[in-house]
C-alpha positions as CSV (number, residue, x, y, z in Angstrom):
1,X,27.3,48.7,30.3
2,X,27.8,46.6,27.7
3,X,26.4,46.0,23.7
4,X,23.9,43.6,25.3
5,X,22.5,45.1,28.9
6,X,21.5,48.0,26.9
7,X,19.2,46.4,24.2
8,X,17.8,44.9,26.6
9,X,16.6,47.6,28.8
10,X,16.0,49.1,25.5
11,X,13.4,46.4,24.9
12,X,12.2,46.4,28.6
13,X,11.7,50.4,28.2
14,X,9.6,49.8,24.6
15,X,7.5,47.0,25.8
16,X,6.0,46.7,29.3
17,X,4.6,43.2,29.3
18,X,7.0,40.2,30.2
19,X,5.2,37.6,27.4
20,X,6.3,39.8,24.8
21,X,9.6,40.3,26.2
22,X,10.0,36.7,26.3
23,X,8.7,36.1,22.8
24,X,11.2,38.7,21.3
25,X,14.3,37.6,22.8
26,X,13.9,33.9,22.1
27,X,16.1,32.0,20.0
28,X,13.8,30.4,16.7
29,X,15.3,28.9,13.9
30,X,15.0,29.4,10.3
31,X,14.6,26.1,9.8
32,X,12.2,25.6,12.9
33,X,8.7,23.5,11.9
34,X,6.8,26.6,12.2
35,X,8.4,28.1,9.8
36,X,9.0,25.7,7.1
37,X,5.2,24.5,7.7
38,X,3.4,27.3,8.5
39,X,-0.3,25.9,8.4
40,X,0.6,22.4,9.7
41,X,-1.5,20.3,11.9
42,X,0.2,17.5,13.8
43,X,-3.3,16.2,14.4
44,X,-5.0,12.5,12.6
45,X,-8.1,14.0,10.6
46,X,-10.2,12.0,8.4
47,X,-11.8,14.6,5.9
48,X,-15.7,14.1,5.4
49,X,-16.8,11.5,2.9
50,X,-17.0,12.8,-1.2
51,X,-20.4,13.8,-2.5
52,X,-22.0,10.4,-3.7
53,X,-21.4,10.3,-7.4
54,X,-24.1,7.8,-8.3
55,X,-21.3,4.8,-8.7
56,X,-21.2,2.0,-6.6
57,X,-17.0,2.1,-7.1
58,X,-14.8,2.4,-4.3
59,X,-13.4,5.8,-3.9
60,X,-10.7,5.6,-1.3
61,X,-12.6,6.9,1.6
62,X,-12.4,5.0,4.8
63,X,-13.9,6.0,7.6
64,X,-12.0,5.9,10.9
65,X,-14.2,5.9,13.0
66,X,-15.9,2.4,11.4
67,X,-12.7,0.2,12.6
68,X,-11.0,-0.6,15.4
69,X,-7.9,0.5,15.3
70,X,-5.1,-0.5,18.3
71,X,-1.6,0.3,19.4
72,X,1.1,-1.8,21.0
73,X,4.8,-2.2,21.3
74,X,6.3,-3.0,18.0
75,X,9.0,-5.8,17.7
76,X,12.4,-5.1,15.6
77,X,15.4,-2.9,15.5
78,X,15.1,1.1,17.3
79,X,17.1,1.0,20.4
80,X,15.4,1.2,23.8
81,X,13.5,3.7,22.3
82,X,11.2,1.2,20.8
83,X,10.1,-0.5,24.6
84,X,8.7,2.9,25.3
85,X,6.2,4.0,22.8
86,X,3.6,2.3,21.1
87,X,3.8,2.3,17.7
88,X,2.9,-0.8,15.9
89,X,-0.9,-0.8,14.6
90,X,-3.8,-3.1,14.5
91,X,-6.8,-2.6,12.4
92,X,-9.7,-4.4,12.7
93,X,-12.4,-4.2,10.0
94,X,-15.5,-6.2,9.9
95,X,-16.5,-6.8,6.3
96,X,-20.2,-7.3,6.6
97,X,-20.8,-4.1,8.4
98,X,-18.9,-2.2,6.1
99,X,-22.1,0.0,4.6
100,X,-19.4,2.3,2.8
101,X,-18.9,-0.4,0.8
102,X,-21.2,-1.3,-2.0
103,X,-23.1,-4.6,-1.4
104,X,-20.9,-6.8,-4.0
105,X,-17.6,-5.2,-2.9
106,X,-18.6,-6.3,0.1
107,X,-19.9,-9.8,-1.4
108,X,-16.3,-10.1,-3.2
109,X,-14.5,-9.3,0.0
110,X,-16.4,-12.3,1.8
111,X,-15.3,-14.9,-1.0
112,X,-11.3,-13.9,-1.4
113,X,-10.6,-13.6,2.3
114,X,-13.2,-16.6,3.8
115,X,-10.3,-17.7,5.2
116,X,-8.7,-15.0,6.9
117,X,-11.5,-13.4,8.5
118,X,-12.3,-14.6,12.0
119,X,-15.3,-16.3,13.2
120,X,-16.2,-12.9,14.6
121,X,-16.0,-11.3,10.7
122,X,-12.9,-9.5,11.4
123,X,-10.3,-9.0,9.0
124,X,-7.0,-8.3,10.4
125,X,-4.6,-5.7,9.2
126,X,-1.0,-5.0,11.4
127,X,1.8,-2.4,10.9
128,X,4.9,-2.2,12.1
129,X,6.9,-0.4,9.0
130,X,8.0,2.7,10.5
131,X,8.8,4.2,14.0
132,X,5.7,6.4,13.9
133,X,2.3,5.7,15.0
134,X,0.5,7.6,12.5
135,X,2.7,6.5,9.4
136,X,2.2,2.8,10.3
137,X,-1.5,3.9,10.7
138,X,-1.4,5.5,7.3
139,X,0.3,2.1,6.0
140,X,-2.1,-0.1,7.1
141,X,-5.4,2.0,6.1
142,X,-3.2,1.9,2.2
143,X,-3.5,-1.8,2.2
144,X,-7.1,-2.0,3.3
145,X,-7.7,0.4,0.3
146,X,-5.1,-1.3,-2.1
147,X,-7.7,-4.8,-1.1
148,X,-10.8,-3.2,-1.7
149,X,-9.5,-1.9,-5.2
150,X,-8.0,-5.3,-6.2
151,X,-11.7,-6.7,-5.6
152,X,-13.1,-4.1,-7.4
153,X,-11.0,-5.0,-10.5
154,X,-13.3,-6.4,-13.2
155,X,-11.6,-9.3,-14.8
156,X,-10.4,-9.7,-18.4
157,X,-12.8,-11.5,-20.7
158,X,-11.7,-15.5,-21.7
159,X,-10.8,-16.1,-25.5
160,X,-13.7,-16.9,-27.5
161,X,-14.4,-20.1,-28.9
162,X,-12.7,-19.0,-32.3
163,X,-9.6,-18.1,-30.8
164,X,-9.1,-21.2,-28.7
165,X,-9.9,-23.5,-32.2
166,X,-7.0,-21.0,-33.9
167,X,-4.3,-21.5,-31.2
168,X,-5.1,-25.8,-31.0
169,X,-4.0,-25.7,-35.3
170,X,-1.5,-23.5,-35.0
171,X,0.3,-25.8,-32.2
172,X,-1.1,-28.7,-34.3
173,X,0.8,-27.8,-36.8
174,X,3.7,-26.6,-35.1
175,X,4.0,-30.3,-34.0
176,X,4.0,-31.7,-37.6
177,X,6.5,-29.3,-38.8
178,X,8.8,-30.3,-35.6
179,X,8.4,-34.1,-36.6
180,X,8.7,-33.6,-40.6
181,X,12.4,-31.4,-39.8
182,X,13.6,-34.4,-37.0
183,X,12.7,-37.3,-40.1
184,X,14.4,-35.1,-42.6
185,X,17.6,-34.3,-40.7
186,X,17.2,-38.2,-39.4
187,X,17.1,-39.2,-43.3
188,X,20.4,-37.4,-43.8
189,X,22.3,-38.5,-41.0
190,X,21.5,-42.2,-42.5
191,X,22.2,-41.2,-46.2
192,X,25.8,-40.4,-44.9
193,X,26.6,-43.8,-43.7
194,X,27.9,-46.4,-46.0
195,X,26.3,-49.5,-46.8
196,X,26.1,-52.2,-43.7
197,X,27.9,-55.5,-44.2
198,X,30.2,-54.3,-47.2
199,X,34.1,-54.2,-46.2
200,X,36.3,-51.8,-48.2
């Protein structure tokens, strides 16, 4: 018998029950997913929504189950690979029944994208960055946030009255010096020149 027959009925002899057997003489890797993420879930979860903390701001909570979310075959380079799965992502998100949204988010929303929202009141969002379902779904629910922040962006204040009357003098008279130096340098170029009509 050889080095191997005998730890195995070794093994047989300590433990009776076959799933065990199984489980003790498999092949795992140190580098196996299990073991380099030990408390992984391969699963989509949206966490519940933050506490309300009294301000109307956006927070970065979307709920998932408030869109429509869809899958198809996604167009560009991946081999045959890419007829098979469905990867590409469309988001739909209607922008008046957005009650996550505060009232002039949503009001804001309305007036930057009147033109891109469908008769319907869809807006449209598509992904087809990556290979993967759930990181082109993760891209496209960063650029619904990244729109609803850029509406949420209070606008810099205009100059005041003061400063606008400040800048019109200062190019006023950036103007006169420009015309004073062209007739100075103009002057000298004709003080150079000898007298017209006198032959030396």
């Amino acid at each position: 018998m050889n080095k191997i027959t005998r730890e195995f009925i070794k093994v047989l002899r300590q433990n009776n029950s076959p799933p065990l057997l199984g489980r003790q003489l498999s092949y795992n890797s140190d580098i196996s997913l299990d073991k380099i993420y030990p408390n992984a879930r391969l699963q989509l979860y949206t966490p519940p929504p933050p506490p309300p903390s009294g301000s109307k701001k956006f927070n970065g909570f979307i709920p998932i189950n408030k869109l429509e979310i869809t899958y198809s075959r996604s167009s560009g380079p991946g081999g045959q690979h890419v007829n098979t799965v469905n990867t590409k992502v469309d988001l739909r998100f209607k922008v008046v029944e957005a009650d996550w949204l505060s009232q002039e988010t949503r009001d804001k929303l309305l007036k930057a994208l009147h033109n891109k929202i469908t008769k319907d009141g869809y807006y449209f969002i598509k992904s087809d960055l990556t290979r993967s379902q759930q990181m082109n779904l993760a891209d496209a629910l960063e650029k619904l946030r990244t729109l609803i922040r850029a509406q949420e962006v209070e606008a810099a204040p205009g100059p005041s009255e003061e400063t606008l009357e400040k800048l019109r003098r200062r190019q006023e008279k950036a103007v006169r010096e420009r015309l004073q130096l062209k007739r100075s340098r103009a002057q000298v170029k004709a003080d150079r020149q000898g007298p017209s009509g006198v032959e030396l």
